[in-house]
N, C-alpha and C positions, 0 to 999 in steps of 0.2 A: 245646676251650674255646668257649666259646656267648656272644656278645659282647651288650649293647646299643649304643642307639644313643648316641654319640659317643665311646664306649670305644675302647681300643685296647688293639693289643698286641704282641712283638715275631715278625719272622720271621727265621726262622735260617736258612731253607733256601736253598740257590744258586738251586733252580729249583721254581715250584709252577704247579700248574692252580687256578682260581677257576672253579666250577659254578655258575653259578645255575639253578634248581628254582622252576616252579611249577604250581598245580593245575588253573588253568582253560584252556577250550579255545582262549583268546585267546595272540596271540602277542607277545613281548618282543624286542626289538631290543638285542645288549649292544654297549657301546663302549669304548674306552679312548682316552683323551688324557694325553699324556706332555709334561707342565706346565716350564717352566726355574723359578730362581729367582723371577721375576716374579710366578707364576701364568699365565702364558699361555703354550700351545703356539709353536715356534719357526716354524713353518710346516705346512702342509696336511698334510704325510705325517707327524705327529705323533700324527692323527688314524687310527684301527684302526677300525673298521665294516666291516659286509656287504660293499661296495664295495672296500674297501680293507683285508683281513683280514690283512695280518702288515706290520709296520713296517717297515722300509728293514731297518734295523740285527738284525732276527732276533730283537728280545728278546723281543716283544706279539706274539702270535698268536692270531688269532679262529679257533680250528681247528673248532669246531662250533656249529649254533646252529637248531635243530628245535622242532618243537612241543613243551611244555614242560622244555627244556632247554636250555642255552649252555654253550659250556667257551670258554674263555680261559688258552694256556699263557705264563707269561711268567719271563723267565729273569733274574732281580735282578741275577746277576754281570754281565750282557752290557748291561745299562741304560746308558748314558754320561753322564760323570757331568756333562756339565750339566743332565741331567735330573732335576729335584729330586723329582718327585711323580708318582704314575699313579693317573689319579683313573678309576675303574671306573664305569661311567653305563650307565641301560635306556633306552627309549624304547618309545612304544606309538605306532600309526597309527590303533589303532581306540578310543573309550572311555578310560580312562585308570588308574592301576593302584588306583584305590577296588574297579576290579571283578576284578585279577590276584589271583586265592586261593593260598597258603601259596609266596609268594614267598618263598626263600631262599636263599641266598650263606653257598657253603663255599668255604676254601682247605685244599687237600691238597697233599702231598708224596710222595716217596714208600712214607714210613711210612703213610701214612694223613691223615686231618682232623688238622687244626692247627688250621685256627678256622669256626668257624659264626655266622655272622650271620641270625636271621632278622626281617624287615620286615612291620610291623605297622602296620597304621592308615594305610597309604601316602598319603592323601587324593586328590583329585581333580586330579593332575595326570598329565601327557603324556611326561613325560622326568625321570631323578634323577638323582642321584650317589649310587649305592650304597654305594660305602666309595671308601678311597687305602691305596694303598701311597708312604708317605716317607722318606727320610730324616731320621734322627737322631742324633748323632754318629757318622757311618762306616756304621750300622745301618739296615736297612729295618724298617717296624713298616707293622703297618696299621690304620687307622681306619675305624668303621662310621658310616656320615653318614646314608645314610635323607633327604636334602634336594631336593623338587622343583620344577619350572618349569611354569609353569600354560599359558606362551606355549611348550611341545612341545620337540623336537629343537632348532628353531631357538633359542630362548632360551637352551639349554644350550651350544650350540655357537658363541654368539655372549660366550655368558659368560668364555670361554675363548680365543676370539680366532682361532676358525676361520672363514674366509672363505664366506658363505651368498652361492648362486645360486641363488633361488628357479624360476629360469624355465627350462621342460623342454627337452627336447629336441625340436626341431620332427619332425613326422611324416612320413615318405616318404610322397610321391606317389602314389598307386595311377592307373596307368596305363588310361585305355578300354577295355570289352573288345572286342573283334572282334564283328562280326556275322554269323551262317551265310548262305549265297549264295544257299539256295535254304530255300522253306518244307520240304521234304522232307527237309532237313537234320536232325540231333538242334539242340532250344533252343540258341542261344549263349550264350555268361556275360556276366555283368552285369559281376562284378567282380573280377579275378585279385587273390586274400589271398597266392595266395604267387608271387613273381616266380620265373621260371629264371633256373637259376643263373649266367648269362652274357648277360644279354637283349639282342638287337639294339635300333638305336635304333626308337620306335614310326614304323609306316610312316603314308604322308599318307593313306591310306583303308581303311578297315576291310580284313583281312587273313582270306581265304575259313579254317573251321572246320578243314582238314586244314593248314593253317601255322601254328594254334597248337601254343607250347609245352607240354609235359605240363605238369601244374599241377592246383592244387584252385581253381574257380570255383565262383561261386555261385547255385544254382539260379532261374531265372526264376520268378516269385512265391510263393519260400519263400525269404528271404536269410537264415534260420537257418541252411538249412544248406549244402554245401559240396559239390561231384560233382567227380569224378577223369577229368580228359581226357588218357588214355594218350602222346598224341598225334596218334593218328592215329581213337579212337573213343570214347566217351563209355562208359564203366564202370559197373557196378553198385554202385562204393564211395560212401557218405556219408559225410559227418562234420560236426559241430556248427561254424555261424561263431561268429566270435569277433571282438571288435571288433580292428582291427590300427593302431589311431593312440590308442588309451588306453594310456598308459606303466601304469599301476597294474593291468591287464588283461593275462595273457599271453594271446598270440593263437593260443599253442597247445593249450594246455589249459582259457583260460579263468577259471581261479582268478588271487587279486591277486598281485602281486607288488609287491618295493619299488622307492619311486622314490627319487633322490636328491634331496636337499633343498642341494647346495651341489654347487662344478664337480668330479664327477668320474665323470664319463662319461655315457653311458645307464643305462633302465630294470638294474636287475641281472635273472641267470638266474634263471629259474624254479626255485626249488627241486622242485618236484613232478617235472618232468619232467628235470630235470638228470640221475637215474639211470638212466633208459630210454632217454635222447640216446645216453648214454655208451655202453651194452651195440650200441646201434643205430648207434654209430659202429665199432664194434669187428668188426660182421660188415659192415658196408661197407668199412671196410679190406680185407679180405679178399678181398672181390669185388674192390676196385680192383685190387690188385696181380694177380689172377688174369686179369682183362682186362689189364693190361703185360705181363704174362709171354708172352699168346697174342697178341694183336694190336695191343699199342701204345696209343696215348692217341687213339685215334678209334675209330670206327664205330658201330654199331647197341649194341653190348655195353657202347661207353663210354657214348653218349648213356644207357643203359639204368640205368648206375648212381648217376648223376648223376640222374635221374630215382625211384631209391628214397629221395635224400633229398627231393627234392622231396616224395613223397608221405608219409613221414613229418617233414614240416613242419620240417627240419635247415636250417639258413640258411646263407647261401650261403659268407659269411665262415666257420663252422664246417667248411665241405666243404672248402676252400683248406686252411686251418693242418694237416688231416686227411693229406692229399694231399702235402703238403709232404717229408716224411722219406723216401714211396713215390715220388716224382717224381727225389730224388737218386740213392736204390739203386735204380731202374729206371736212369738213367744209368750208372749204374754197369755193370752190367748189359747192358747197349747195347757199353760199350766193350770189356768183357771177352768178350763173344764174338765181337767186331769182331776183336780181338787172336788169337784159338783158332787162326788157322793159318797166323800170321805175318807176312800181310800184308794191307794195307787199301787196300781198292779205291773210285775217288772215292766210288761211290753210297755205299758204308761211310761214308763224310767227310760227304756230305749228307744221309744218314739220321739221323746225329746230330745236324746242326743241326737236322735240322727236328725233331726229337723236342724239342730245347731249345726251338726257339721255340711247338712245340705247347704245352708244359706251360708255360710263361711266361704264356700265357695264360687258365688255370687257377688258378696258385698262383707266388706270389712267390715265387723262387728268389733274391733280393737277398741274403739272409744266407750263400748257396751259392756265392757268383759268385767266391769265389778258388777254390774246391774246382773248381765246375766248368768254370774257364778251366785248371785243371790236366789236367781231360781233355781237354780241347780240343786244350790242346799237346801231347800224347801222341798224340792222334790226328793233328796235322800230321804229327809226327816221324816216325810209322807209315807215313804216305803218303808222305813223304819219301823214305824208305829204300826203300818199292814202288819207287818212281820210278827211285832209282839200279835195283835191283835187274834191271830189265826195260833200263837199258841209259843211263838218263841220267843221264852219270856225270860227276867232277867232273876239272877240270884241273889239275893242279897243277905247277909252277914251281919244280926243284932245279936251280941251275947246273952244282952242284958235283957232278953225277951224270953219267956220261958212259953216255947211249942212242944206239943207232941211228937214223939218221936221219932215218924214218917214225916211230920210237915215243913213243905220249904216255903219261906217265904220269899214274896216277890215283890213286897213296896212299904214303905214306914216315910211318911210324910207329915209335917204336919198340915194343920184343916181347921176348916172353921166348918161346923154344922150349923147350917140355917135351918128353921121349923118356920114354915108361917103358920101365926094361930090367930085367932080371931082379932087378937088386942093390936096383931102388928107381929112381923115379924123376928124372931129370938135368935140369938148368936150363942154357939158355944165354942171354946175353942177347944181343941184338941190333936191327937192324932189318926190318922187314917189308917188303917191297915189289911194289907190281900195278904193270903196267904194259898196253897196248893188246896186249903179243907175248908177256911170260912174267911170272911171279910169282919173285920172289927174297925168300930171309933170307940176309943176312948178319948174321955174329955170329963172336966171339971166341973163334977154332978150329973154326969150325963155319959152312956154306953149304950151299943150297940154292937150285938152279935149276933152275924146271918148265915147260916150254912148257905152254899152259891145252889143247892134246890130249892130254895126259897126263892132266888133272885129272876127278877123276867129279863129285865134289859139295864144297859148302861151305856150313858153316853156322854159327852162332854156338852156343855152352852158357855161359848165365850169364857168366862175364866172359873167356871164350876162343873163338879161331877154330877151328876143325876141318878136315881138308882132308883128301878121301882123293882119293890117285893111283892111278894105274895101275902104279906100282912104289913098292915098301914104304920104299925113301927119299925117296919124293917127297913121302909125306903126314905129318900131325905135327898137333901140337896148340900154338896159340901163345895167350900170352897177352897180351892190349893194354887201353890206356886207354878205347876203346868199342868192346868186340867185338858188337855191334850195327851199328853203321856200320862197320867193318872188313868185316863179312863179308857184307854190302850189297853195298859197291864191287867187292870180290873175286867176288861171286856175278853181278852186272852185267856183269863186264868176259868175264867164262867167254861169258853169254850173246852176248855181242857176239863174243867171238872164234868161238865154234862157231856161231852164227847161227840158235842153237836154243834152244827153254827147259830151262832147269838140267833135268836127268833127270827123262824123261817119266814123269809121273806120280807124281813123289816126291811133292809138293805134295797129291795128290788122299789119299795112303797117309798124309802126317801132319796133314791138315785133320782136323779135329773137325766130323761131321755135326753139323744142328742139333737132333737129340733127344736127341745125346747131350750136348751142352752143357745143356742146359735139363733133365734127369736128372741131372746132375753138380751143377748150380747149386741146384735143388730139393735136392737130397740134403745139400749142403753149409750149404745154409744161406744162402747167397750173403754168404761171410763165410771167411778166410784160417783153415785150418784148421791154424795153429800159433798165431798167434796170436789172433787173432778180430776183426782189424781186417778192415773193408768198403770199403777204399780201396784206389784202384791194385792190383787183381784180377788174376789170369792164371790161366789150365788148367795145370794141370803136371802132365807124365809121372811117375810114382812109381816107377817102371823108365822109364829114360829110354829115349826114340824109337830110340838113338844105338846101344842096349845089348839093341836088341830087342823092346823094351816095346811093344804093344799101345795102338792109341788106343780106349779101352772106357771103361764106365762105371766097371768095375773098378780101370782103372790112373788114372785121371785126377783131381784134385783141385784146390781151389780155393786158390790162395796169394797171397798178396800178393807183391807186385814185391820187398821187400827178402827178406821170408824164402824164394824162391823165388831168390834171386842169392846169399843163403847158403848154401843146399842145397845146390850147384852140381850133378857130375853122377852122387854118390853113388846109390846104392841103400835 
């Protein structure tokens, strides 16, 4: 149906797109303002523009808006209903729409066109109301208005009762450039357009040509254009300046961009170069994470890629948000192979702070800081249990237990003793007991007592202790409340009592080198290969250590902490 202007007509549909179409090479700004009964917007986020392209609530969305074209989806059922009217508005920055050729305004669904409005004769104004969609009992309908404001945007948006802030946003500073030390030197720059992305404060006297930052400067008497200081040599790269304190000017490409005309924010993105940012963010991810993988968040590789955005003019703020998701899964990362061979050694403890506070200084980790105070305490608990392990163990105080008169003990837990026997495997319950002279269970028809020279090893699996003796009744497999810390104290107190570390060499035969962690992690994905969660990580044997299994690239996989304590020590 093909409307005039102040016609209406009804819409049926839950949910439509509104096109607008036109012919010349000039560009159209579309808006929506979502009116209460009054006629006026309830407040600022009512208002749908370039700036501000989808409404709180999900119904108005400015999903496109290019050279002659605009789409606008808006979903009538999702509208609320104090909101009586959406009144659909253009605006121009240049000229006004006497010179817009075969402007037109369709609503589709998803049969197809429902209605077509096209605008004729538009006169010589800046800003319209193209049509409204309203309410009419219970019903939306829309109307074709064709009405406009000779005083622009702002007339339109004051008509309606949005809050106008005509005055820009003040310009950054552009900092002195440095002066070369000697004439022999290459020219110095006049003026750094693009700041590093972390810059020291400016020092009190010019700073010799090999202390500047990489950066694009600008050439001594040609400020067209723009020369690329490596950092450490002057380039054969040019590129065109660009003014950098004109909000209507991008300074990267040069073409206009919009400004806002009321408070809601800065200059918007470049449309031009927004799709080459995007592609040009996507292989600097890549390089960043390949520099965390290999050498961490410093050196010549890091400065290096922090340095590509520089020279393709990517802002500093964009390199942070970038960096943000790669900074957590690199923790992450840190911890699970901290974790690979069971115990964590201080420098393990302060490699991860310092990687925390390196990358803090990069990229806000605030929205991370429960996540990553979660690894944090894993990583005490880790060093914690080192600690007992290696002999610093705990005391503990049963009255009601009758020891020898030297002996301290160091853990009273209860346990379940498992035996597998041919029939199927048997449960007893009980209690566990280390003490400085022997290890005991007692349990209901069922004991054991093992001097720690009997004992070979002990180690935890998922929520059980393991214990092999030197005779086939001495060792067993029990079950406890933190077989982690159980088998800590137990593996501690062994050390203490033999005056040696737990069987030589055990340790080196179930560490995970570090290629093969970082080949298991590459392969994996660095993500829990049951369920695909990327938190609280661990290596795990797929044929357990216990059962003979190989620590290779083969047998080893990446699991999360819960489905890796489900697994337990199945095959």
């Amino acid at each position: 149906m093909e409307l005039t202007r102040g016609a209406n007509a009804p819409v049926n549909s839950a949910a439509v797109s509104l096109v607008l179409k036109w012919g010349s090479g000039r560009e159209v700004d579309p808006q929506a303002l979502l009116l209460d009964e009054s006629g006026r917007i309830r407040g600022n986020d009512d208002f749908v523009f370039f700036n501000a392209p989808r409404h709180p609530s999900g119904a108005v969305v400015l999903e496109e808006a290019g050279s002659g074209s605009a789409t606008m989806r808006l979903t009538l059922t999702a509208i609320e209903p104090s909101v009586h009217k959406v009144v659909i508005a253009g605006s121009v920055d240049q000229g006004s729409f006497q010179d817009i050729d075969a402007l037109t305004l369709t609503v589709r669904d998803t049969t197809g066109d429902l209605l077509r409005y096209p605008l004729h004769g538009s006169g010589a104004v800046t800003a319209m109301v193209l049509g409204e969609f309203y309410r009419r009992n219970g019903e939306w309908k829309f109307r074709a208005v064709g009405q406009g404001w000779s005083s622009g945007l702002r007339g339109l948006a004051e008509e309606f009762g949005v809050e106008v802030d005509d005055e820009p946003a003040p310009a950054q500073a552009v900092a002195p450039p440095p002066v070369a030390p000697a004439p022999a030197a290459p020219p110095p720059p006049v003026t750094a357009h693009i700041p590093a992305p972390f810059p020291a404060p400016a020092p009190a006297t010019p700073a010799p040509a090999s202390d500047m930052a990489a950066g694009w400067y600008s050439v001594p008497g040609d400020l067209t254009r723009l020369r690329w200081w490596s950092g450490s040599v002057w380039t054969e790269d040019y590129r065109p300046a660009f003014p950098v304190d004109d909000p209507a000017t991008c300074p990267r490409c040069g073409r206009p961009r919009h400004v806002p005309r009321f408070g809601a924010g800065g200059p918007a993105a470049c449309r031009w170069c927004e799709a080459e940012v995007n592609g040009l963010l996507e292989s600097w991810r890549g390089q960043v994470w390949q520099v965390l993988a290999t050498g961490g968040p410093s050196g010549p590789a890091w400065d290096e890629a922090w340095g590509m955005l520089r020279f393709h003019l990517i802002s500093e703020n964009t390199g942070r948000e970038a960096l943000r998701p790669l900074a957590i899964a690199h923790l992450e990362r840190v911890v699970a192979f901290a974790f690979a061979d069971g115990e964590i050694d201080q420098s393990e403890l302060e490699d991860f702070e310092r990687t925390i506070a390196t990358l803090q200084k990069y990229t806000d980790l605030g929205m991370a800081a429960q996540h990553i105070e979660g690894l944090r305490q894993r990583m005490l608990r880790g060093r914690a249990l080192t600690q007992v392990k290696v002999g610093d163990l705990p005391r503990v105080d049963r009255p009601d237990l009758h020891l020898e008169a030297d002996e301290l003990l160091y853990l009273d837990v209860n346990a379940t003793q498992i035996r597998y026997l041919a029939s199927g495997p048997k449960q007893a319950s009980g209690r566990l007991i280390g003490s400085s002279k022997k290890f005991r269970f007692v349990g209901d028809g069922a004991g054991v007592e093992l001097s720690w020279a009997k004992m070979v090893a002990i180690r935890h699996e998922y929520d059980t202790v393991v214990i092999q003796a030197t005779t086939a009744r001495g060792g067993g497999t029990y079950r406890v409340p933190d077989a982690e810390y159980v088998a800590a104290v137990l593996e501690g107190a062994l050390r203490v009592a033999k005056r040696l570390v737990l069987a030589p060499g055990q340790r080196d035969s179930r560490a995970v080198p570090q290629d093969v962690k970082a080949r298991v992690w590459q392969r994996d994905g660095g993500k829990c290969q049951q369920c695909g969660d990327n938190q609280y990580l661990e290596f795990d044997h797929i044929i357990p250590w216990s059962q003979g299994g190989a620590t290779s690239v083969e047998n080893l996989q990446i699991l999360c902490r819960k489905c890796n304590q489900q697994k337990g020590a199945r095959i």
